[in-house]
PDB file of N, CA, C and O in Angstrom, chain B, residues numbered from 101:
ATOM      1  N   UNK B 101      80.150 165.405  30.276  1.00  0.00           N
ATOM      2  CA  UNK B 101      81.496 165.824  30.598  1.00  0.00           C
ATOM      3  C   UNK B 101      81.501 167.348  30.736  1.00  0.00           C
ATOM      4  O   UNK B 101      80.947 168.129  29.962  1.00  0.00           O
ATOM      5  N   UNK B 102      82.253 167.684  31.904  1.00  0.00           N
ATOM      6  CA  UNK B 102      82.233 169.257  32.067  1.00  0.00           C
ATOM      7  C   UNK B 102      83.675 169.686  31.422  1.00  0.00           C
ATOM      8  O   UNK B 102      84.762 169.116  31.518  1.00  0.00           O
ATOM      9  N   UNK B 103      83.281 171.002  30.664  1.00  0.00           N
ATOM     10  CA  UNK B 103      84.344 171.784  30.322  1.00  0.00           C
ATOM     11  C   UNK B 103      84.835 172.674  31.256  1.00  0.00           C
ATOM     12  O   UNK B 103      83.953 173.406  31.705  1.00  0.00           O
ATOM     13  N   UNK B 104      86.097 172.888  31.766  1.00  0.00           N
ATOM     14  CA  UNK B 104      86.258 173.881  32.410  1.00  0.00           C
ATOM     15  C   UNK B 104      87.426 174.639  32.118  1.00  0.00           C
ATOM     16  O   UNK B 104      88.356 173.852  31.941  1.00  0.00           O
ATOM     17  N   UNK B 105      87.912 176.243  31.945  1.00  0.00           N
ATOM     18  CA  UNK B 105      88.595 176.652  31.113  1.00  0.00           C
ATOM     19  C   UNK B 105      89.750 177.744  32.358  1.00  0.00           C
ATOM     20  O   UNK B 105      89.140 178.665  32.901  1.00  0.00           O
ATOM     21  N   UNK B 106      90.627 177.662  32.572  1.00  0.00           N
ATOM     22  CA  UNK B 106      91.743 178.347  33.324  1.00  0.00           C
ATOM     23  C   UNK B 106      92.798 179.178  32.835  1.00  0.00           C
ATOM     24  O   UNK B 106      93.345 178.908  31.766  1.00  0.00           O
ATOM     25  N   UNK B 107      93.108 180.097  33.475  1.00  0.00           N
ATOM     26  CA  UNK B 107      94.163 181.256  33.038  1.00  0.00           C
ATOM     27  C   UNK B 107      94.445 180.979  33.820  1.00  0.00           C
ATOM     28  O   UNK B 107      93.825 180.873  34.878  1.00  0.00           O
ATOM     29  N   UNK B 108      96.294 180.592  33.388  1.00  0.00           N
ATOM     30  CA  UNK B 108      97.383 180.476  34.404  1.00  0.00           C
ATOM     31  C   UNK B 108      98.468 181.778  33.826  1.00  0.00           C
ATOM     32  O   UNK B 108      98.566 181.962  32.613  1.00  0.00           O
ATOM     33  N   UNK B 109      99.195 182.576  34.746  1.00  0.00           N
ATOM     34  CA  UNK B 109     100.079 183.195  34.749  1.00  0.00           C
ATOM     35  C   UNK B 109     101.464 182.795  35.336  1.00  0.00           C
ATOM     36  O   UNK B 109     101.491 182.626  36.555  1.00  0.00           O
ATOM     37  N   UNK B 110     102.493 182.641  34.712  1.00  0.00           N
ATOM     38  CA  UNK B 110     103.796 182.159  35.011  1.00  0.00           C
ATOM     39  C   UNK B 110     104.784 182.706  34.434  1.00  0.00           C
ATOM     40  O   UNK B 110     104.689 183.516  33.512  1.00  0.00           O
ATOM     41  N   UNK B 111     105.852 182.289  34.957  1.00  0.00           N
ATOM     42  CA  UNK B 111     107.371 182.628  34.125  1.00  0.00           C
ATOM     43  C   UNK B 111     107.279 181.849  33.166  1.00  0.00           C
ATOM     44  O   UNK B 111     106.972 180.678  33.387  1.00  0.00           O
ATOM     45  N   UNK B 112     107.534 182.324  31.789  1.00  0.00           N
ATOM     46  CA  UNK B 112     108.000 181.915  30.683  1.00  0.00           C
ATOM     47  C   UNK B 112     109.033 180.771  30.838  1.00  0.00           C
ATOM     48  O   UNK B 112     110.210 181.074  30.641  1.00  0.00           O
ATOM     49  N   UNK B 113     108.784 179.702  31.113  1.00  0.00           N
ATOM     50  CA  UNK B 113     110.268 178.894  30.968  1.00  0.00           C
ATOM     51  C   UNK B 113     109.590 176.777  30.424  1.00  0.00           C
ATOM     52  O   UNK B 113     108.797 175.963  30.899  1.00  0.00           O
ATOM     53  N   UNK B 114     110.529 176.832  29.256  1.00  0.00           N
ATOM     54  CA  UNK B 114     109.480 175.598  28.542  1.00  0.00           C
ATOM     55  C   UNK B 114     109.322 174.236  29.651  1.00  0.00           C
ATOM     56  O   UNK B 114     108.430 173.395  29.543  1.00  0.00           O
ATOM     57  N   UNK B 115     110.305 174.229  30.639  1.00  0.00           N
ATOM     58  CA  UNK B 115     109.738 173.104  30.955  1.00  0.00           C
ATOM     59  C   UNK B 115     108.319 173.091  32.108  1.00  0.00           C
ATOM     60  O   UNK B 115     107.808 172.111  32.651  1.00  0.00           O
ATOM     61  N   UNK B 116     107.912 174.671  32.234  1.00  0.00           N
ATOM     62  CA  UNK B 116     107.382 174.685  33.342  1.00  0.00           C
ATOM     63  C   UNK B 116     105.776 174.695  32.426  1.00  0.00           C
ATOM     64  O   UNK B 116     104.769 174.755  33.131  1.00  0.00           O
ATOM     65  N   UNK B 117     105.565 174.628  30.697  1.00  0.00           N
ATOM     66  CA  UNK B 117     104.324 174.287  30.012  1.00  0.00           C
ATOM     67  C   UNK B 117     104.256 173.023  30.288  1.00  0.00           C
ATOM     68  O   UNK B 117     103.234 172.518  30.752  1.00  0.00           O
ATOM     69  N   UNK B 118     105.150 172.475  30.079  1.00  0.00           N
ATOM     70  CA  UNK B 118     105.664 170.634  30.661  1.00  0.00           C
ATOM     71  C   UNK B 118     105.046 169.878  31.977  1.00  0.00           C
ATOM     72  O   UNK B 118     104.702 168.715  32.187  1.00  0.00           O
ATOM     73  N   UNK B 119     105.063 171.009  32.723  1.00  0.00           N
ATOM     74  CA  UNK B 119     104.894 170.279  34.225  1.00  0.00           C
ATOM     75  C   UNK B 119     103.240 170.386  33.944  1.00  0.00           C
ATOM     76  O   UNK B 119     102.354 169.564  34.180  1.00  0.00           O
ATOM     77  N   UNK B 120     103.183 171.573  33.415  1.00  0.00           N
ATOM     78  CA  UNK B 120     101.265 172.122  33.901  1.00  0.00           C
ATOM     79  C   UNK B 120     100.766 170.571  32.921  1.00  0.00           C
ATOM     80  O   UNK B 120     100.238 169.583  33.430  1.00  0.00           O
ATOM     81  N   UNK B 121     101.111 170.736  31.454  1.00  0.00           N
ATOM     82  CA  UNK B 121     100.007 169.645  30.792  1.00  0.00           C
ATOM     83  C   UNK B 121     100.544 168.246  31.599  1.00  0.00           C
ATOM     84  O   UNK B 121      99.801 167.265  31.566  1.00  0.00           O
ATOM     85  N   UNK B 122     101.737 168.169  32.269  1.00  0.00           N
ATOM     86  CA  UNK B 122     101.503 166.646  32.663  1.00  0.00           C
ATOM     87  C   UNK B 122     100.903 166.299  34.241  1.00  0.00           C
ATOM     88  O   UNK B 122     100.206 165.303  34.435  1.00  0.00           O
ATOM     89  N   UNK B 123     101.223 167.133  35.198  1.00  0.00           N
ATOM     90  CA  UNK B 123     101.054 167.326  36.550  1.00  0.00           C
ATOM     91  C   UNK B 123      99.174 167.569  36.104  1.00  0.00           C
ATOM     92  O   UNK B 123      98.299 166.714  36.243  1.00  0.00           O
ATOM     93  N   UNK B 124      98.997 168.973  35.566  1.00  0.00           N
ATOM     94  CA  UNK B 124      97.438 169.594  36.007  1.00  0.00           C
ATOM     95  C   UNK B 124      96.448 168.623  34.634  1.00  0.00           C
ATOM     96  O   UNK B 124      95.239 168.578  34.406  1.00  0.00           O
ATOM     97  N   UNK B 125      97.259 168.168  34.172  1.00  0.00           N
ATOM     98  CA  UNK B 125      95.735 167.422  32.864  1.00  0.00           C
ATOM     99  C   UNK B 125      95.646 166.210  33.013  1.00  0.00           C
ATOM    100  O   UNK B 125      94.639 165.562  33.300  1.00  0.00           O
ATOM    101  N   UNK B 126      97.344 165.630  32.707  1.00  0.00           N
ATOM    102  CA  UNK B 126      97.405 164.337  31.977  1.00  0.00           C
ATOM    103  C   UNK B 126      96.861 163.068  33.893  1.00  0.00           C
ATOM    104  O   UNK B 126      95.905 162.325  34.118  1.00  0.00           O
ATOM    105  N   UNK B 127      97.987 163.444  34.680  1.00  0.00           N
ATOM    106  CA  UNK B 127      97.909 162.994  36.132  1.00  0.00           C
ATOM    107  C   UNK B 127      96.846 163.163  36.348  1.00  0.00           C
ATOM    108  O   UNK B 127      96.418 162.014  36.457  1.00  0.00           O
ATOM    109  N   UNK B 128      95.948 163.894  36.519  1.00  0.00           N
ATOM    110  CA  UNK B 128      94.594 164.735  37.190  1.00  0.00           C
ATOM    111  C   UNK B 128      93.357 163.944  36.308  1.00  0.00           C
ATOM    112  O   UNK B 128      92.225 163.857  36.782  1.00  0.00           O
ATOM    113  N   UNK B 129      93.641 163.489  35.229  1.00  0.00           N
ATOM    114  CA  UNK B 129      92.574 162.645  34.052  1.00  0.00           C
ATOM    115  C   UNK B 129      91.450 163.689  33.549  1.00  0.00           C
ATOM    116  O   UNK B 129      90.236 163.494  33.496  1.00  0.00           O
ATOM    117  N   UNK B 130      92.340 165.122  33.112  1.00  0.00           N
ATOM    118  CA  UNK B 130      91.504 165.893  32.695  1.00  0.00           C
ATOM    119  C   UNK B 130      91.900 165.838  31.093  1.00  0.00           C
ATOM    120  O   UNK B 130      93.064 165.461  30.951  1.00  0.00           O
ATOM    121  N   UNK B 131      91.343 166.069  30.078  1.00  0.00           N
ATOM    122  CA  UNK B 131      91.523 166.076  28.452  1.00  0.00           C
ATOM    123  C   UNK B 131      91.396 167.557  27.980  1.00  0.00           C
ATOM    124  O   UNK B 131      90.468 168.355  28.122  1.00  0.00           O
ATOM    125  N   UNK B 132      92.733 167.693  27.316  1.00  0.00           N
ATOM    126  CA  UNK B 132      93.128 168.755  26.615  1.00  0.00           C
ATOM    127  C   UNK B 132      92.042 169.246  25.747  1.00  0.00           C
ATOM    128  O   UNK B 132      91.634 168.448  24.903  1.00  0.00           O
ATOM    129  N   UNK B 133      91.535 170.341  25.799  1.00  0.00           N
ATOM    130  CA  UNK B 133      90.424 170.537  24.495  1.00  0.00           C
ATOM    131  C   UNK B 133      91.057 171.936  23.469  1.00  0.00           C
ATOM    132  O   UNK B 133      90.906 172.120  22.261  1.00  0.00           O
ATOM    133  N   UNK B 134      91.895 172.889  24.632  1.00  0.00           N
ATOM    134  CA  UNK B 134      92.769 174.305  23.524  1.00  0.00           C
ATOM    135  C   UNK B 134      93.451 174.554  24.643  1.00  0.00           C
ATOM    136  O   UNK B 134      93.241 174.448  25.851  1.00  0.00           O
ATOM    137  N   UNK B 135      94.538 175.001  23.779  1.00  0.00           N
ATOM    138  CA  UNK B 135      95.495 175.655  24.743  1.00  0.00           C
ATOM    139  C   UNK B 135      95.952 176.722  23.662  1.00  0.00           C
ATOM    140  O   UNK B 135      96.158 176.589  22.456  1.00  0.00           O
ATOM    141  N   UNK B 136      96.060 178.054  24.673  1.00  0.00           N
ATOM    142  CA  UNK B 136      97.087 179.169  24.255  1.00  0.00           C
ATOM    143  C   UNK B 136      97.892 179.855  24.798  1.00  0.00           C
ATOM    144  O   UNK B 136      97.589 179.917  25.989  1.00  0.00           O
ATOM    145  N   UNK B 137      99.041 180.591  24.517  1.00  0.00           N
ATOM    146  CA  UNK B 137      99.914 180.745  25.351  1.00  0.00           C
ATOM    147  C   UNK B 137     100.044 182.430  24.221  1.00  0.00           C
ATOM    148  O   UNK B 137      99.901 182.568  23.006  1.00  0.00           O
ATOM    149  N   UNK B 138     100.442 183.690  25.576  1.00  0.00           N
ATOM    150  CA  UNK B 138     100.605 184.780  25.162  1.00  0.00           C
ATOM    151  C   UNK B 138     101.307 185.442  25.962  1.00  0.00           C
ATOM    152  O   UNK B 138     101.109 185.321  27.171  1.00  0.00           O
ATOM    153  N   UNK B 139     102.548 186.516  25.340  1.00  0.00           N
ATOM    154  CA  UNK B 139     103.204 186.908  26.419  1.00  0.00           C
ATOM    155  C   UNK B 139     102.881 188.102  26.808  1.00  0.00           C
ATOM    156  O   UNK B 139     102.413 188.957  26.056  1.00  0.00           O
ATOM    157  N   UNK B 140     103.145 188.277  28.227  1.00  0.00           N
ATOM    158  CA  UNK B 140     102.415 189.504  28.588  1.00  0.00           C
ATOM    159  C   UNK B 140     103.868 190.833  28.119  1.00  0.00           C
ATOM    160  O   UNK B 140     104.722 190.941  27.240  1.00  0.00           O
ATOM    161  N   UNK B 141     103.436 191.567  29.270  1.00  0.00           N
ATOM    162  CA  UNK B 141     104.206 192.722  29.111  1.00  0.00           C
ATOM    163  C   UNK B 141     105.663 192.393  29.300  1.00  0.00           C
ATOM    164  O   UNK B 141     106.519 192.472  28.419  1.00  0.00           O
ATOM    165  N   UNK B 142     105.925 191.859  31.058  1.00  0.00           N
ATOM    166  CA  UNK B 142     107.252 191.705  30.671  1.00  0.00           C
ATOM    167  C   UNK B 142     107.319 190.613  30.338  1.00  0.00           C
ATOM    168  O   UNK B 142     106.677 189.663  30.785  1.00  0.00           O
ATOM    169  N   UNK B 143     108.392 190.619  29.213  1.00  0.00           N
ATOM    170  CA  UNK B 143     109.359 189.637  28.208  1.00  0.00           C
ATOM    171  C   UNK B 143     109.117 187.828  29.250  1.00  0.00           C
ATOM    172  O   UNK B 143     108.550 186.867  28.731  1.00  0.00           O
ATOM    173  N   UNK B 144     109.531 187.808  30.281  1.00  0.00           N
ATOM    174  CA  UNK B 144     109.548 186.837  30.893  1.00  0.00           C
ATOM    175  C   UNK B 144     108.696 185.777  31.305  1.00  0.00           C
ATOM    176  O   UNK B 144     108.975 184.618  31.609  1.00  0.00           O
ATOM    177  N   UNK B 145     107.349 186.522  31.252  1.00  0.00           N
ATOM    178  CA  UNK B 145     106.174 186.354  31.539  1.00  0.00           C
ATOM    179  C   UNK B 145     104.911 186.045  30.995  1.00  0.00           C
ATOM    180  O   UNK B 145     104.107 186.920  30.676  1.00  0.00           O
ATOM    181  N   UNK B 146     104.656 184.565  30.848  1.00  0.00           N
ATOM    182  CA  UNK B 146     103.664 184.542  29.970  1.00  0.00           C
ATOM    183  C   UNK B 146     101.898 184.298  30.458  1.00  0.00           C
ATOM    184  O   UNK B 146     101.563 184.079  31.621  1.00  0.00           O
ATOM    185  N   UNK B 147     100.963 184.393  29.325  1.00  0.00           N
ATOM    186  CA  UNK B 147      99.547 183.910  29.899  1.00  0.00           C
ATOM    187  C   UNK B 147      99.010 182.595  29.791  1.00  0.00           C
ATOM    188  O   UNK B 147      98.661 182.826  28.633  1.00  0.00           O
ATOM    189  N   UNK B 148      98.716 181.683  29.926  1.00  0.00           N
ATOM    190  CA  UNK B 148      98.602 180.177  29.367  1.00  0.00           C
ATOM    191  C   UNK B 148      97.032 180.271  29.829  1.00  0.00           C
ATOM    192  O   UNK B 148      96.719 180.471  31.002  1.00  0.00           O
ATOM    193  N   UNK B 149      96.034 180.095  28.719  1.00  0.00           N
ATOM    194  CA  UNK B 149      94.685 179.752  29.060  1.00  0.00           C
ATOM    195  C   UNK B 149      94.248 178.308  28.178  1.00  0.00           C
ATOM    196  O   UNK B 149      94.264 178.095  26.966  1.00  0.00           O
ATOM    197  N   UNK B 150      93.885 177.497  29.246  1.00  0.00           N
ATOM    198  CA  UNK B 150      93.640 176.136  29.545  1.00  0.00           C
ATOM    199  C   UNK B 150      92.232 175.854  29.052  1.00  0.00           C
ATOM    200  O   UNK B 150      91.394 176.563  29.609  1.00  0.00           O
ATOM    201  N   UNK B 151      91.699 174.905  28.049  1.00  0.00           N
ATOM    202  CA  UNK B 151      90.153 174.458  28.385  1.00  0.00           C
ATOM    203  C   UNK B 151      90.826 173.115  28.279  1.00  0.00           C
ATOM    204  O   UNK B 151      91.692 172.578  27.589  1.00  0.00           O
ATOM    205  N   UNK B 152      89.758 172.722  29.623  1.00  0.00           N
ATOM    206  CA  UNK B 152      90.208 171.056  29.527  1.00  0.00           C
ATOM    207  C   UNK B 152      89.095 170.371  29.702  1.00  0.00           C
ATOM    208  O   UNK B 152      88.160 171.166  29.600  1.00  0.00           O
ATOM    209  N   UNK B 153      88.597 168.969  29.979  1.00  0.00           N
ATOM    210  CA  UNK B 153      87.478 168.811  29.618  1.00  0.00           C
ATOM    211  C   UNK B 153      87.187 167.327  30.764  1.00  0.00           C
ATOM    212  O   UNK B 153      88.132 166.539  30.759  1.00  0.00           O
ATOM    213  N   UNK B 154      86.399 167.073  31.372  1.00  0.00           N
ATOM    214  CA  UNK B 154      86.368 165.919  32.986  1.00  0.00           C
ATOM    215  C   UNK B 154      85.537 165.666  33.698  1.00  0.00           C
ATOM    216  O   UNK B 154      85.258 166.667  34.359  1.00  0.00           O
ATOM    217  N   UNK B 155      84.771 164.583  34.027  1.00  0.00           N
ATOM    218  CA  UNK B 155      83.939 163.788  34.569  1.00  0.00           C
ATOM    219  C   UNK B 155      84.147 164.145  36.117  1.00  0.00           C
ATOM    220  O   UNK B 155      83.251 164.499  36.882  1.00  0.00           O
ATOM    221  N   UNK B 156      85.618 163.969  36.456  1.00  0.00           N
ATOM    222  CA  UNK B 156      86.061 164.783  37.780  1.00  0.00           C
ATOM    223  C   UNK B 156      85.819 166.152  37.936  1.00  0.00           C
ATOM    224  O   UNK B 156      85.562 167.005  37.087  1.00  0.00           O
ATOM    225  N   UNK B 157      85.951 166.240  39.263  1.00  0.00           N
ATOM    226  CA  UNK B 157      85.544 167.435  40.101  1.00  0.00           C
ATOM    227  C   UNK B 157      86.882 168.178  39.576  1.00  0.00           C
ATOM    228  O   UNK B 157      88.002 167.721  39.346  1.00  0.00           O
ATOM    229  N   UNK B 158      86.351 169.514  39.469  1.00  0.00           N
ATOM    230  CA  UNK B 158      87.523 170.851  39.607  1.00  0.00           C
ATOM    231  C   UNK B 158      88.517 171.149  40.869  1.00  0.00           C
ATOM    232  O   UNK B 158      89.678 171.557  40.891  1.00  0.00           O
ATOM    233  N   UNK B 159      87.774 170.852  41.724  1.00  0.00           N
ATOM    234  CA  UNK B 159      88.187 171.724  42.899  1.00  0.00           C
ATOM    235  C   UNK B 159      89.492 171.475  43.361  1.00  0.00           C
ATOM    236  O   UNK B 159      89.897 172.383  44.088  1.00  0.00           O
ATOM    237  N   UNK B 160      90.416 170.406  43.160  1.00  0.00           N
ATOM    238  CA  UNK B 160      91.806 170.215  43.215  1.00  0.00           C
ATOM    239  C   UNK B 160      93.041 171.302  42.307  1.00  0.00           C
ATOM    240  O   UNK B 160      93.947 172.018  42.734  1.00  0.00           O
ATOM    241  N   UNK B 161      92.566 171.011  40.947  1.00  0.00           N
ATOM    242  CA  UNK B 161      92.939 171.528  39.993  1.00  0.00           C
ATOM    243  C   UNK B 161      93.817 172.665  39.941  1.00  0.00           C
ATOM    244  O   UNK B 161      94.962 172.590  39.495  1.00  0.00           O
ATOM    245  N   UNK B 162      93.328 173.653  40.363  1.00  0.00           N
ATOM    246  CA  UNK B 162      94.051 175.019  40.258  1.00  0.00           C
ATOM    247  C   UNK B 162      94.909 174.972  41.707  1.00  0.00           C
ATOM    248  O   UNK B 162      95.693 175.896  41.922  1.00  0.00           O
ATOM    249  N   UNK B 163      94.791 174.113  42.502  1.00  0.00           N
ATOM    250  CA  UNK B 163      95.989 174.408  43.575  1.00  0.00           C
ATOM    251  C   UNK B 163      96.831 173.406  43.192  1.00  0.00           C
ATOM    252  O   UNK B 163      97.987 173.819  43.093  1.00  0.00           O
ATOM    253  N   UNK B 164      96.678 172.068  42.898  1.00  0.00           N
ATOM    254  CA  UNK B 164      97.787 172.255  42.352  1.00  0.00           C
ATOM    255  C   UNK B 164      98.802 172.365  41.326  1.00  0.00           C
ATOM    256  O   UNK B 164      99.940 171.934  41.140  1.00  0.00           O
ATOM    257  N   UNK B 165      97.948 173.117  40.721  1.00  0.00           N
ATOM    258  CA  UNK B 165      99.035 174.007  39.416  1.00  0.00           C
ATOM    259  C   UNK B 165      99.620 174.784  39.965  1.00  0.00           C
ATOM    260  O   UNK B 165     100.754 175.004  39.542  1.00  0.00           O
ATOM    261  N   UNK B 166      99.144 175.534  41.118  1.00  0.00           N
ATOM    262  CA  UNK B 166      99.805 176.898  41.933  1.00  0.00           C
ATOM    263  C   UNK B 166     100.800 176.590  42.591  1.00  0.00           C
ATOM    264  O   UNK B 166     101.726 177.372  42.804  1.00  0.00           O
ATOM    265  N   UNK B 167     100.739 175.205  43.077  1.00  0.00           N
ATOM    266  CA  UNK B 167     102.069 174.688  43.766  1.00  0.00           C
ATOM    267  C   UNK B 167     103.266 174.407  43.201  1.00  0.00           C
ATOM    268  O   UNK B 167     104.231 174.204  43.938  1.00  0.00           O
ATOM    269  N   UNK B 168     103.359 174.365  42.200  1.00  0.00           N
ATOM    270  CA  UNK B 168     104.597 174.394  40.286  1.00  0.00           C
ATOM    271  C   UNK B 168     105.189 175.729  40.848  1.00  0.00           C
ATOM    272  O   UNK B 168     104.567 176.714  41.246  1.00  0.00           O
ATOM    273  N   UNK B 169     106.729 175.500  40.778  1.00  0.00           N
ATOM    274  CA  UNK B 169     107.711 176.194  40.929  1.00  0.00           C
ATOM    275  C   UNK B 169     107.070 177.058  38.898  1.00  0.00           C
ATOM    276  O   UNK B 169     106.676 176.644  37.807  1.00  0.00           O
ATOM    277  N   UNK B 170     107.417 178.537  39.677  1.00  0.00           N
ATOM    278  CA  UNK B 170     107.096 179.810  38.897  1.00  0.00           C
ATOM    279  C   UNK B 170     105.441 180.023  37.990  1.00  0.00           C
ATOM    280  O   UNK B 170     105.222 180.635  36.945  1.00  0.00           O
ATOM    281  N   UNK B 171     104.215 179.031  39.142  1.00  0.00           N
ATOM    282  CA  UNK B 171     102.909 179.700  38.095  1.00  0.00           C
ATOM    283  C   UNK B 171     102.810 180.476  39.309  1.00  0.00           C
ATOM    284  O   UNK B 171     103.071 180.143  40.465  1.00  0.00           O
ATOM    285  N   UNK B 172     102.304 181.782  38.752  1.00  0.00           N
ATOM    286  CA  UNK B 172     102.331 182.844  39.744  1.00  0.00           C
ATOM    287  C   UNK B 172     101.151 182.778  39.871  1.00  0.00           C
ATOM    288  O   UNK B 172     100.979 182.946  41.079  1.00  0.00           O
ATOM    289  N   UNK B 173      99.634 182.558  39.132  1.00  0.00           N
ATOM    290  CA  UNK B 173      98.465 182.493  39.312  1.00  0.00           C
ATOM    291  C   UNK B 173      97.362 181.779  38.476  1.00  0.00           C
ATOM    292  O   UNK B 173      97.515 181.899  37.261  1.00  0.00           O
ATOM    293  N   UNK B 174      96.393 181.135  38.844  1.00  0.00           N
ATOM    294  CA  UNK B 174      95.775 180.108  38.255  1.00  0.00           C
ATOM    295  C   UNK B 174      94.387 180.276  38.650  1.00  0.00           C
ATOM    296  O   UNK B 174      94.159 179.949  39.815  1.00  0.00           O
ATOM    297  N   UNK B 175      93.135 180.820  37.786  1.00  0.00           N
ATOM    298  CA  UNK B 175      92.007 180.842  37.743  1.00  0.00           C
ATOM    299  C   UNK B 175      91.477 180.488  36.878  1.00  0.00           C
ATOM    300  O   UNK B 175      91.974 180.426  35.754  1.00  0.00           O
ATOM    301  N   UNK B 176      89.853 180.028  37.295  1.00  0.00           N
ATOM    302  CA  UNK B 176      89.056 179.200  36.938  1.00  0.00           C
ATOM    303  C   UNK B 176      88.316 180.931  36.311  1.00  0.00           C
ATOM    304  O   UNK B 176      88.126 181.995  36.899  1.00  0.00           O
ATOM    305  N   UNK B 177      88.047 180.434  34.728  1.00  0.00           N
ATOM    306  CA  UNK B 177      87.219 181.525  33.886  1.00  0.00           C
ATOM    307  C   UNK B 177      85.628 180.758  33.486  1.00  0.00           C
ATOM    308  O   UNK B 177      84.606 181.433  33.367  1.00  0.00           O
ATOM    309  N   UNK B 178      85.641 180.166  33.419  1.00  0.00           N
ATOM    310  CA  UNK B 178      84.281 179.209  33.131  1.00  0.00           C
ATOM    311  C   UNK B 178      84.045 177.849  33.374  1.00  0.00           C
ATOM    312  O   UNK B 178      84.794 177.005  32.882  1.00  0.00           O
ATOM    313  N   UNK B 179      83.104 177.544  34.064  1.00  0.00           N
ATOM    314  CA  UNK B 179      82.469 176.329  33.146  1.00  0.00           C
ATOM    315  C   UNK B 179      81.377 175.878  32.390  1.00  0.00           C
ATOM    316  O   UNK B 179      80.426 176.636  32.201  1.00  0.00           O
ATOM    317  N   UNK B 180      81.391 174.815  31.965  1.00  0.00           N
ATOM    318  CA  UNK B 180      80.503 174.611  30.681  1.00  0.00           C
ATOM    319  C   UNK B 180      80.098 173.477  30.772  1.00  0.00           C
ATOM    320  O   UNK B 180      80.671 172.924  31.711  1.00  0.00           O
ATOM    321  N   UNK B 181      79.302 172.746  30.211  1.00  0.00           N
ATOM    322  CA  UNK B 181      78.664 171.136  30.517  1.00  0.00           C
ATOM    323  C   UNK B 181      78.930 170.647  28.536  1.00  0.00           C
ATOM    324  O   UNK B 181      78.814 171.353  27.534  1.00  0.00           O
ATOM    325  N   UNK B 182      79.138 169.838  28.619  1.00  0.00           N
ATOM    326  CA  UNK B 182      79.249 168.973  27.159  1.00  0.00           C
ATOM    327  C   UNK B 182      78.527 168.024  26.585  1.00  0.00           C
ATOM    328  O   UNK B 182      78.861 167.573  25.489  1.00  0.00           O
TER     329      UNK B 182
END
């Protein structure tokens, strides 16, 4: 199983942590392994870095998280094999 770990940048707003773990993990049949969430500078704006963990291919993944009303940006920081 490959690990693969993402920084998403978005507007702070709770239902839009909602969409990412159900739209980009749960739908997609990727498994939660950490999640953290940090706010940046402005107040509004937070960092969400993702490790998730999948037999499936990446390459869908980060577009469409990017397509979610307010993630402003979504990159791939590593992967890893398990």
């Amino acid at each position: 199983m490959m690990q693969h770990s993402l920084s998403i940048q978005e507007r702070f707003r709770p239902e839009v942590v909602e969409r990412i773990l159900r739209v980009g993990v749960r739908h997609r049949g990727f498994e939660l392994c950490a999640l953290n969430m940090t706010p940046r500078a402005e107040a509004e704006n937070i960092n969400i870095h993702l490790t998730v963990a999948s037999k499936r291919s990446m390459d869908l993944l980060p577009a469409q998280l990017s397509k979610l009303m307010d993630v402003a940006c979504v990159e791939i920081q590593q992967l890893t094999t398990q």
